[in-house]
N, C-alpha and C positions, 0 to 999 in steps of 0.2 A: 848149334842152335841159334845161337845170336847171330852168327854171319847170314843164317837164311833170312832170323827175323827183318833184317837189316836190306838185305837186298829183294822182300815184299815190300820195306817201307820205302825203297826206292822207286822201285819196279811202279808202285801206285802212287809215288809223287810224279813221275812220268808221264803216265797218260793221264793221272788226271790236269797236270797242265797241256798236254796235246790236246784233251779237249776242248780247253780254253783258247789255248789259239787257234785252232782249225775251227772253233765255232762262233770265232769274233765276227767271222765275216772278211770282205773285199775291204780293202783300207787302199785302193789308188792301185793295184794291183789284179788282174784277172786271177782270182780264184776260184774257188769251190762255188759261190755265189753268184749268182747270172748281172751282169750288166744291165744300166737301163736297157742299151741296144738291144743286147742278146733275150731282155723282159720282153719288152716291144718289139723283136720278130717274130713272138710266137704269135701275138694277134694281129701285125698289119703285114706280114707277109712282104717284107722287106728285102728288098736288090742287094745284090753284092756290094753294089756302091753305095748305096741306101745303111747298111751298115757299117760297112770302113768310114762312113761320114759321121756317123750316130757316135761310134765309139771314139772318133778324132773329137770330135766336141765333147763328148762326156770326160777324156781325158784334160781336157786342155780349161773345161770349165772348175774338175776337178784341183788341177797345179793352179789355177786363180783362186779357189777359195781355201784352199788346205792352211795357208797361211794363216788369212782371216778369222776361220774357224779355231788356230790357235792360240792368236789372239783374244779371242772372243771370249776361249775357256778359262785363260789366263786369271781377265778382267774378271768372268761372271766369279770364278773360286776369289780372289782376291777381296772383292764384292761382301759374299758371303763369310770370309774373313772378319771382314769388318765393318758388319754387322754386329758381329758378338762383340767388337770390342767399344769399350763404355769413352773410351777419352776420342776417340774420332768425333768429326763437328762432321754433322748436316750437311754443311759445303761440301765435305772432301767424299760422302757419301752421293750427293749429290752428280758428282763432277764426274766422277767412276761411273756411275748407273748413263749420263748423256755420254761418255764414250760406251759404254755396253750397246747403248742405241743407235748410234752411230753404226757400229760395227754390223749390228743386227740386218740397219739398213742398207748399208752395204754389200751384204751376204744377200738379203731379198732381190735387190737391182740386179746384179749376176744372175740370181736363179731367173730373173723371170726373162733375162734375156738372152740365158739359157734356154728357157721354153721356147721362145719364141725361134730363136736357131733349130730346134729338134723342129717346131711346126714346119719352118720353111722347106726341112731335108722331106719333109712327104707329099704325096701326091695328095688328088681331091680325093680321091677311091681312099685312101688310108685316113682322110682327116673325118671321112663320113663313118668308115667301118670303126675307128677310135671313138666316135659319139653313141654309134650304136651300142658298142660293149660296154659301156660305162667306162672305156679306156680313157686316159687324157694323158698328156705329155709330161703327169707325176707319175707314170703308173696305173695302177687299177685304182679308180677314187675310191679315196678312206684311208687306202692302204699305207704300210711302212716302209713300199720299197724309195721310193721318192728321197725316205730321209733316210737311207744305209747307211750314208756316210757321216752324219752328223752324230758322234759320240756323246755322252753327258747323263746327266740326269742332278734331278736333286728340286729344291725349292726358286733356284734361278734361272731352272731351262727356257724355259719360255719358247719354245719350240714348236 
């Protein structure tokens, strides 16, 4: 009786972590989840080359910011650290949040010239049919595939 209870409690610590990681999502990796590229060939209708080039840049903007973004979550937890604590000065709060900024800016500059590399791989035909959809070079506007990759959450995402 105990050996079975024992291997349900395992059997369900199992999948319920397989569903945790298979439902994380793409982390720098082609998984279960579609790529920009592979998002944005189902509406521009994209060439062979058109997509080995989308996902060469989506990889390679990826290995540029993965670091930054580690950094960045580093600083924002550390941040939010200390906050709660009473003997840190203003300054040293201060000096923390202009590097969180920094970094933030630096992530922004990549993405957008990131965008602007995705603009350049398409044609006029795809830059017109992207307008009409409400498509744009984030994705579908509004939408959260733009930010798949950026993890966090909390009171310092700023995201």
């Amino acid at each position: 009786m105990k050996r079975t209870i024992g291997l349900v409690l395992v059997m369900v610590l199992i999948l319920g972590m397989s569903s945790v990681v298979f439902g994380y999502g793409r982390v720098g990796i082609r998984g279960h989840m579609m790529s920009d590229s592979e998002f944005s060939n189902n509406y521009l209708d994209l060439s062979t080359e058109q997509l080995a080039e989308m996902r060469a840049l989506e990889d390679e903007y990826y290995q540029q910011t993965r670091k930054l973004n580690d950094q960045l979550r580093r600083k924002r937890d550390n941040l939010r650290y200390l906050y709660s604590q009473s003997d840190v000065s203003r300054d040293e709060l201060a000096q923390l949040q202009e590097k969180v900024n920094f970094l933030r800016q630096e992530l922004s500059h990549l993405r957008d010239e990131y965008q602007l590399a995705k603009r350049d791989i398409l044609s006029t035909e795809q830059l017109e049919r992207m307008s009409r959809t409400g498509f744009d070079c984030h994705g579908i506007t509004g939408s959260s595939f733009a930010n798949k990759r950026t993890r966090g959450h909390g009171m310092m995402r700023g995201w």
